[in-house]
C-alpha positions as CSV (number, residue, x, y, z in Angstrom):
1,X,0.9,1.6,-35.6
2,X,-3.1,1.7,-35.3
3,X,-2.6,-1.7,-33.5
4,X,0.2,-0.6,-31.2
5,X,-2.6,2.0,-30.3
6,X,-5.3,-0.3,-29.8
7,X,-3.4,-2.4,-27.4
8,X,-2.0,0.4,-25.5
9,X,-6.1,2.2,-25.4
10,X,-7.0,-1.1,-24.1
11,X,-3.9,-1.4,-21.1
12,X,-5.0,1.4,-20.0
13,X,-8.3,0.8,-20.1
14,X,-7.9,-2.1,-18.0
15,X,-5.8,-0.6,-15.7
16,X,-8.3,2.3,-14.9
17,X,-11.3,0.4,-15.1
18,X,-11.4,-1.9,-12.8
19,X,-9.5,-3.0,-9.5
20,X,-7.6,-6.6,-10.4
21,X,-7.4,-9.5,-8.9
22,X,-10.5,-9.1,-6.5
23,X,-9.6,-12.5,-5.0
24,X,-6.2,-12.7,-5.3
25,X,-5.9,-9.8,-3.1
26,X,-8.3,-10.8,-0.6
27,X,-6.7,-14.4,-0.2
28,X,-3.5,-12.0,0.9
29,X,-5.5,-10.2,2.9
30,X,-6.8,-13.1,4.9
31,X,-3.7,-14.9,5.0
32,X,-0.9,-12.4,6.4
33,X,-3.5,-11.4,9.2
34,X,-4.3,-15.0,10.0
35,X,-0.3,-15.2,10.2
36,X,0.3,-12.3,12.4
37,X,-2.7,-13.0,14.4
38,X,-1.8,-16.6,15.1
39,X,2.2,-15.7,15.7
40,X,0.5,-13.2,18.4
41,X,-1.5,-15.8,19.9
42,X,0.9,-18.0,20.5
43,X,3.7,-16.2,21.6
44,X,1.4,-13.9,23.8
45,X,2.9,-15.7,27.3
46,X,6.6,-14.9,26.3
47,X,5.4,-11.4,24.5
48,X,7.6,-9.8,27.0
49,X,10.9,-11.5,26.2
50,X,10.2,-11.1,22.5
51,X,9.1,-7.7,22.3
52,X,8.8,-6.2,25.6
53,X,10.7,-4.7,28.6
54,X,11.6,-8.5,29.5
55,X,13.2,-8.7,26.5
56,X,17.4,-9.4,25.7
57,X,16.8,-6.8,23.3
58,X,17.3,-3.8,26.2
59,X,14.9,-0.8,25.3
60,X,18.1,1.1,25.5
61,X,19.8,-1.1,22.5
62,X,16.5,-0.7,20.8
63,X,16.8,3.2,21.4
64,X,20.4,3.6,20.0
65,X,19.5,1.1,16.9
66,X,16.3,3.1,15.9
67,X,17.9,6.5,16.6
68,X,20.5,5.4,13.7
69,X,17.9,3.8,11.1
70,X,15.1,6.1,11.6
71,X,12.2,3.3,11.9
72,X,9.1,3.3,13.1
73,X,7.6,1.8,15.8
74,X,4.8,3.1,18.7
75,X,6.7,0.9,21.0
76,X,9.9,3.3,21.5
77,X,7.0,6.5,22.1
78,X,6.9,5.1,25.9
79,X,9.2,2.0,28.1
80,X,6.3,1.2,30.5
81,X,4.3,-2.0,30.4
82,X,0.8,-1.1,30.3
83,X,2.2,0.4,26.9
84,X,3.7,-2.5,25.3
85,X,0.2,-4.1,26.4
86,X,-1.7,-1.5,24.3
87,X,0.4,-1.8,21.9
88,X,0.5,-5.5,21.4
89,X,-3.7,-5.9,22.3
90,X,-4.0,-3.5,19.5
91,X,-1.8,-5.6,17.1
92,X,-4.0,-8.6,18.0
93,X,-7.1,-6.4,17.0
94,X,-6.3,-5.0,13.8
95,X,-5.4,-8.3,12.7
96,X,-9.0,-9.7,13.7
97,X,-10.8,-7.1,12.1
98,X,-8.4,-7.1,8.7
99,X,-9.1,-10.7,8.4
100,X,-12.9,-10.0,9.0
101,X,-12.6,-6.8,6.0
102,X,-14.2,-4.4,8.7
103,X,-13.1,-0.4,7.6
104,X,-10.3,-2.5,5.5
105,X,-8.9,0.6,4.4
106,X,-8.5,1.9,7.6
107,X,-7.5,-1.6,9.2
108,X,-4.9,-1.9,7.2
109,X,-2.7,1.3,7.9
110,X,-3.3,0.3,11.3
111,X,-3.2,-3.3,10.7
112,X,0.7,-2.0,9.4
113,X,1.1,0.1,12.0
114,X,1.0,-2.9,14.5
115,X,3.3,-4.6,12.4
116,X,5.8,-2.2,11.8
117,X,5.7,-1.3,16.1
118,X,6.4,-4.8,17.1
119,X,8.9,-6.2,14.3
120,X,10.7,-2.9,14.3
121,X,11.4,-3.1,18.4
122,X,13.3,-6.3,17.9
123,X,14.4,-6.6,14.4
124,X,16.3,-9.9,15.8
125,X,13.3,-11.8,16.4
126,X,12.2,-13.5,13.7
127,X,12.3,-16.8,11.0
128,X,12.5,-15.3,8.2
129,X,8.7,-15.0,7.3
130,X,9.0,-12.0,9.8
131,X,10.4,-10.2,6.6
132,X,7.4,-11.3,4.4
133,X,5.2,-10.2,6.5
134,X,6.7,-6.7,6.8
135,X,6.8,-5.9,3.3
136,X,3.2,-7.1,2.7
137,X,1.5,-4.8,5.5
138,X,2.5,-2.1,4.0
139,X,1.7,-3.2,0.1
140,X,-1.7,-4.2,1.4
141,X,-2.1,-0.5,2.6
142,X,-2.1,0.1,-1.4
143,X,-4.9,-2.2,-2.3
144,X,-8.4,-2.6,-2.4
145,X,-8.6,-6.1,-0.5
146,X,-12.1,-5.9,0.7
147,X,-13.9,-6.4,-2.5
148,X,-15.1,-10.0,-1.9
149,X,-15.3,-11.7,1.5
150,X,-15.3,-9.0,3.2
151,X,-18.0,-7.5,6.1
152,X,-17.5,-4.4,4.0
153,X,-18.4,-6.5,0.5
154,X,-21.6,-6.9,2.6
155,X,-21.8,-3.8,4.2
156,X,-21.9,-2.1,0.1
157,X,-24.3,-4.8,-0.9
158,X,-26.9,-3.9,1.5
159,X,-26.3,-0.5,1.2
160,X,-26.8,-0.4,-2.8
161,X,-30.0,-3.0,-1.8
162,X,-31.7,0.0,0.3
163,X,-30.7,2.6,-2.3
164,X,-32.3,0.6,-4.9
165,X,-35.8,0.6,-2.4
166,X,-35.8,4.8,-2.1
167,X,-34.2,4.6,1.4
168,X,-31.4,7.1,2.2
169,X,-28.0,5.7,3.3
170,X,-25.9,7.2,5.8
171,X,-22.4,6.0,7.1
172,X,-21.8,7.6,10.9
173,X,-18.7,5.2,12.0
174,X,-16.6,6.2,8.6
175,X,-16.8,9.8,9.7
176,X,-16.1,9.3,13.0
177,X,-13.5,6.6,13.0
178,X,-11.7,9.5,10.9
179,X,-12.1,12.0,12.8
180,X,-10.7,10.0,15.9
181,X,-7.7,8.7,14.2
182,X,-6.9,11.8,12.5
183,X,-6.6,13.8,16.3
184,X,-3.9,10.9,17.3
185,X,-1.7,11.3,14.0
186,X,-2.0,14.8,14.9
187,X,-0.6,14.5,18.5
188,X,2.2,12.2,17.6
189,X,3.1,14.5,15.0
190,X,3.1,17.6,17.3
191,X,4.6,15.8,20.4
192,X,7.6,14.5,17.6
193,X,6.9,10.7,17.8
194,X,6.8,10.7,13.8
195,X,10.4,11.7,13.3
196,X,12.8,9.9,11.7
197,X,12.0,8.4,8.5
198,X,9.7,9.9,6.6
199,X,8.1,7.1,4.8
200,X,5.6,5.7,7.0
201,X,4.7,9.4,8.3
202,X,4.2,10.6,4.7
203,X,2.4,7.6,4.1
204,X,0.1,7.6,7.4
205,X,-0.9,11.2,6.6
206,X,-0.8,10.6,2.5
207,X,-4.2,7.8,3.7
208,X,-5.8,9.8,6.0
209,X,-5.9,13.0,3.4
210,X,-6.8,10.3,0.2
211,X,-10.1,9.6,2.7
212,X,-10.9,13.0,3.2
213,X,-11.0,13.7,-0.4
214,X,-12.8,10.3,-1.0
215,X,-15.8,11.5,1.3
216,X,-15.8,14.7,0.2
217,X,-16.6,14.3,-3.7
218,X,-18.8,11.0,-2.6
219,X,-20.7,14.2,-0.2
220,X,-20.3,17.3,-2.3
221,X,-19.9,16.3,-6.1
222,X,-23.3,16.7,-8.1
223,X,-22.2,14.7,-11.1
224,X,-20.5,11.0,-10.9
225,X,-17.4,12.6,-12.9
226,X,-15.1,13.1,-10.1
227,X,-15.8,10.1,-8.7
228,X,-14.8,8.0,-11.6
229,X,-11.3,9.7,-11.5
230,X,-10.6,9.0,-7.9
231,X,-11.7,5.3,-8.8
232,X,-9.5,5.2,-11.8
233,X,-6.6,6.7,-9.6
234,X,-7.7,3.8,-6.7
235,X,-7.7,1.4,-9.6
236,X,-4.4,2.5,-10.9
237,X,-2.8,2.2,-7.4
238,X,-4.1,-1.2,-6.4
239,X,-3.2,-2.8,-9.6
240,X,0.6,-1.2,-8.9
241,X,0.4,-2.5,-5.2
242,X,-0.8,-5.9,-6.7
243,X,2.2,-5.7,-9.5
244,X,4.3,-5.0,-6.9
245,X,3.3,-8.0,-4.8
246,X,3.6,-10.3,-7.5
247,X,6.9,-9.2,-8.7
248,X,8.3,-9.7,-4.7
249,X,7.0,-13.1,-4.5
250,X,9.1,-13.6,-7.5
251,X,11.8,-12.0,-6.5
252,X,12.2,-14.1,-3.2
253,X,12.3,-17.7,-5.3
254,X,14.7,-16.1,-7.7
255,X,17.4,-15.1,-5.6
256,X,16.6,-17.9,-2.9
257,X,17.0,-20.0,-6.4
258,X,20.4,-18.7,-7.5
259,X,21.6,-18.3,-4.3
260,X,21.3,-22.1,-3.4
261,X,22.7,-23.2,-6.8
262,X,26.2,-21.7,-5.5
263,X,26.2,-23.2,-2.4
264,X,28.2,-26.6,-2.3
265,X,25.8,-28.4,-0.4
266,X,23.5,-27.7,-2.5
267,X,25.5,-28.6,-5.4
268,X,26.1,-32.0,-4.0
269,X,22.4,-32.5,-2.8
270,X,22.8,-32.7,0.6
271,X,21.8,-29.3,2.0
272,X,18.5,-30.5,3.3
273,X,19.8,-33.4,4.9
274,X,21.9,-30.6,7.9
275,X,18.3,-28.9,9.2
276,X,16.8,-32.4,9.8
277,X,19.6,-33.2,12.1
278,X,19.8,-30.0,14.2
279,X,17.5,-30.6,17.3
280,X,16.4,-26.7,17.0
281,X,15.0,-27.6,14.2
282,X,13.3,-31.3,14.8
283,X,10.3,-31.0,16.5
284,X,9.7,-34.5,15.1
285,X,12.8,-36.4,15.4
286,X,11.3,-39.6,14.2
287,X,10.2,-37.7,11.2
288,X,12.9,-36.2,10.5
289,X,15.0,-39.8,11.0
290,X,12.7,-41.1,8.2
291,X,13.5,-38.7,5.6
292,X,17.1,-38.5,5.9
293,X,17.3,-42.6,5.8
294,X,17.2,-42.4,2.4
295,X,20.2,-40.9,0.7
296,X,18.0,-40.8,-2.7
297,X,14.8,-39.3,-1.2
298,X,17.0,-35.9,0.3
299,X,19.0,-35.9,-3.3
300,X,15.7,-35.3,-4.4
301,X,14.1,-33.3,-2.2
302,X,17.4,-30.6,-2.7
303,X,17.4,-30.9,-5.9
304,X,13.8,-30.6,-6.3
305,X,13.5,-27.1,-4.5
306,X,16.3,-25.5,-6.6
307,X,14.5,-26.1,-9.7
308,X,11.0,-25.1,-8.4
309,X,12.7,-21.9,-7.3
310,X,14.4,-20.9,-9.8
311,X,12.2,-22.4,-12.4
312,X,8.8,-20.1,-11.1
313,X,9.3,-16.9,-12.1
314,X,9.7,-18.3,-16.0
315,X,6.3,-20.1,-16.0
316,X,4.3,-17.7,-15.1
317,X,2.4,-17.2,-18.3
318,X,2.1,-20.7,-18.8
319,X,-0.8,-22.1,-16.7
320,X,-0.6,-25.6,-16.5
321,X,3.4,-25.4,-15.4
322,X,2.6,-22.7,-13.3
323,X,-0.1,-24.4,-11.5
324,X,1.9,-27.2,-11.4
325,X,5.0,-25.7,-9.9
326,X,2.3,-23.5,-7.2
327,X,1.4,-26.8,-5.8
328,X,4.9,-27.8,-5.3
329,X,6.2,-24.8,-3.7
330,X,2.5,-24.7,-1.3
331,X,3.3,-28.6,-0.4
332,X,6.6,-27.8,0.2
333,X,6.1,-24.8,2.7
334,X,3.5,-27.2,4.2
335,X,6.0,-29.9,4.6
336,X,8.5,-27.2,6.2
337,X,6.3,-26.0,8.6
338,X,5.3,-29.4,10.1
339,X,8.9,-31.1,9.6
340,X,11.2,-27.8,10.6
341,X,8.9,-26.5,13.0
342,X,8.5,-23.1,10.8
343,X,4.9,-22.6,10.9
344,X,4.4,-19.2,10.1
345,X,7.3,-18.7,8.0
346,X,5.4,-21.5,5.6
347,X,2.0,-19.6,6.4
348,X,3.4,-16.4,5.1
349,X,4.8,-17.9,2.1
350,X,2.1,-19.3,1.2
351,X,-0.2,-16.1,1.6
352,X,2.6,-14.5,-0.9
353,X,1.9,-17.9,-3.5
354,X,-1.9,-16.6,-2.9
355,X,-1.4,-14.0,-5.4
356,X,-0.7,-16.4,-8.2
357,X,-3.3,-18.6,-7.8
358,X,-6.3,-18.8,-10.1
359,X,-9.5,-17.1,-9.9
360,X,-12.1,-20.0,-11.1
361,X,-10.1,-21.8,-8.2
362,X,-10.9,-19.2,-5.3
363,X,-14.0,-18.8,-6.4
364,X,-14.8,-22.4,-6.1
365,X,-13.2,-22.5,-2.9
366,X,-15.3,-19.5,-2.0
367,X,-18.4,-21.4,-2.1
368,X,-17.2,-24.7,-0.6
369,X,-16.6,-22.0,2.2
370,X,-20.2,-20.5,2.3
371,X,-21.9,-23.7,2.1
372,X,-19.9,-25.0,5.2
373,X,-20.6,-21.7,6.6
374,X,-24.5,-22.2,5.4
375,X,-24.1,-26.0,7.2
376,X,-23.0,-25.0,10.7
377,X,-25.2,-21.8,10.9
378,X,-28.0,-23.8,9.6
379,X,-29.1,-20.8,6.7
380,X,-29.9,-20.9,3.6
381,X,-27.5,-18.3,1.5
382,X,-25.6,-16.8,-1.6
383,X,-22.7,-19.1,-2.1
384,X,-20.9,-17.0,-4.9
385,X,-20.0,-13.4,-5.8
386,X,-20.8,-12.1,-8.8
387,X,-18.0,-11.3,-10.8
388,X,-19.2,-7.9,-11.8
389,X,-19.7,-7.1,-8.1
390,X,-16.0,-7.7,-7.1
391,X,-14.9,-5.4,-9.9
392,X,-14.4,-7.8,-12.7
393,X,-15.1,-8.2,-16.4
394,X,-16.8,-11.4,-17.8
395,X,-14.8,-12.8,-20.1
396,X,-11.7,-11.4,-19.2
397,X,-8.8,-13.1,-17.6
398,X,-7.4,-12.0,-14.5
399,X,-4.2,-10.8,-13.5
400,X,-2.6,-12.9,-15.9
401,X,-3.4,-15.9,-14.6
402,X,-6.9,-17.2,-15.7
403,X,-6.9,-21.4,-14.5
């Protein structure tokens, strides 16, 4: 019993003390607003057709549909175009600025809100990693993804730096970024644009009040006691969010797994050889004419993603296979999105692999990044975060999933 207590004292110790998975969650951060940015980049000239008044999707079929499911979207609060080209410049701009870290808290309720707007106009338009990406803006909203690579990692580093020198510290865009957004919630709310669901409202409003608070004790409070709470209770929350994320990912290769197993042509290990012939999806045709010459190589290859799908969720706790079976599934998304044509459906699947893989890794990769960044600029700088700094324990393993 004493050691049933021990380990439970020490869960929840964990849980509370410290935000998880520092890089984990700012590898998903950077990769599902690289994904939206890009898909918003490239589609911008036909923006209209997918998304807009030029669109098959009529806003009066988009009306009817949202009237019956409740969604959200800013797109349905007004038809006209200089609107929709708010709308979609904003979408563009949160993505930037998520992917940067800047206000990350705030970018990423809005960074959702873009998401949410465009996706939820035309719920027809997408490949599948459309889906992904919807889930994951909001999870991300949960999450403290701006504790390493980050402008605001760097922002709190120089602010502790001039602290530590006597110098007094005062944030004047927090405040009035706030104080801005909170006026528009307030209008949509009182002109009705909220109703309908009451998810996202609840969870627009729930943010904006969490911040308030957040300020308030970091303002008011003379002791560091009620700070230490609401960090346990941010804690607590990002480590569901990051629970959450990880059991989706999951969840996706399971029943994508099973699912394929009952199919016949799957069965018979020719499923993959159908897509290759289908000229919508062949950008490459000659590529594509390679890999279905051999009858062995696509028995193989349909074989071969059953098992990695179904197999992943199992070998989770088992680094080596896991590792093993995250490179597989990466390569194979890579291979999708050159041979199929599905670029952003294999960039959004592989942000959701992101979560799983290990931390010595990312941090490795993070200083091969900062000394290609130290290269061009032609600076001399720090290369690595300290593990301390981005809420971690020496020692410890993270998330499950040391390397």
């Amino acid at each position: 019993m004493n050691r049933l207590a021990l380990y439970f004292s020490q869960g929840i110790a964990r849980v509370t003390g410290a935000a998880l998975g520092p890089y984990q969650t700012a590898v998903i951060r950077i990769g599902f607003s690289l994904t939206w940015l890009l898909f918003l980049l490239r589609e911008l000239p036909h923006r209209h057709e997918l998304y807009g008044p030029g669109g098959p999707w009529s806003w009066d079929l988009a009306e009817q549909l949202i009237g019956a499911n409740g969604a959200f979207t800013a797109l349905m609060w007004s038809d006209g175009r200089l609107w929709f080209e708010a709308v979609y410049a904003f979408g563009v701009l949160t993505s930037v600025l998520l992917l940067l870290g800047w206000r990350t808290r705030t970018m990423s309720v809005l960074f959702m809100v873009g998401v949410l707007s465009l996706q939820n106009r035309s719920i027809f338009m997408g490949d599948g990693g459309d889906n992904v990406l919807h889930l994951m803006s909001i999870y991300l909203v949960f999450t403290r993804c701006a504790q390493v690579w980050s402008l605001d990692e760097r922002r709190e580093r120089r602010a502790r730096a001039a602290r530590a020198r006597g110098e007094r510290v005062a944030d004047r865009t927090g405040p009035v970024l706030w104080c801005v957004l909170g006026l528009a919630l307030v209008a949509v709310t009182l002109t009705g644009r909220l109703d309908g669901d009451p998810v996202i409202p609840v969870l627009l409003w729930g943010v904006w009040l969490a911040q308030a608070v957040w300020w308030l004790v970091g303002q008011r409070s003379r002791t560091g006691q009620p700070r230490m709470m609401l960090d346990a209770a941010g804690n607590i929350v990002h480590n569901g969010a990051l629970f959450v994320i990880m059991a989706e990912a999951c969840l996706i290769y399971a029943t994508a797994g099973w699912y394929k197993i009952q199919g016949s042509r799957w069965q018979d290990g020719t499923a993959v050889y159908y897509p290759l012939k289908l000229e919508y999806f062949s950008p490459w045709p000659a590529l594509a004419d390679l890999l279905t010459a051999s009858a062995t190589m696509m028995l193989l290859v349909t074989y071969g993603t059953v098992i990695v799908q179904v197999a992943f969720p199992f070998t989770l706790f088992n680094r080596r296979v896991k590792n093993v079976l995250l490179v597989a599934m990466m390569t194979e998304h890579a291979v999708i999105a050159v041979v199929l044509g599905l670029p952003f459906f294999s960039l959004a699947m592989i942000a959701a692999d992101a979560v799983f893989l290990p931390t010595t890794f990312l941090r490795r990769l993070g200083g091969w990044a900062a000394r290609v960044r130290d290269r061009v600029t032609g600076r001399r700088g720090r290369t690595a975060v300290p593990a301390e700094r981005a809420g971690e324990k020496a020692g410890q393993p993270h998330v499950g999933f040391p390397a």
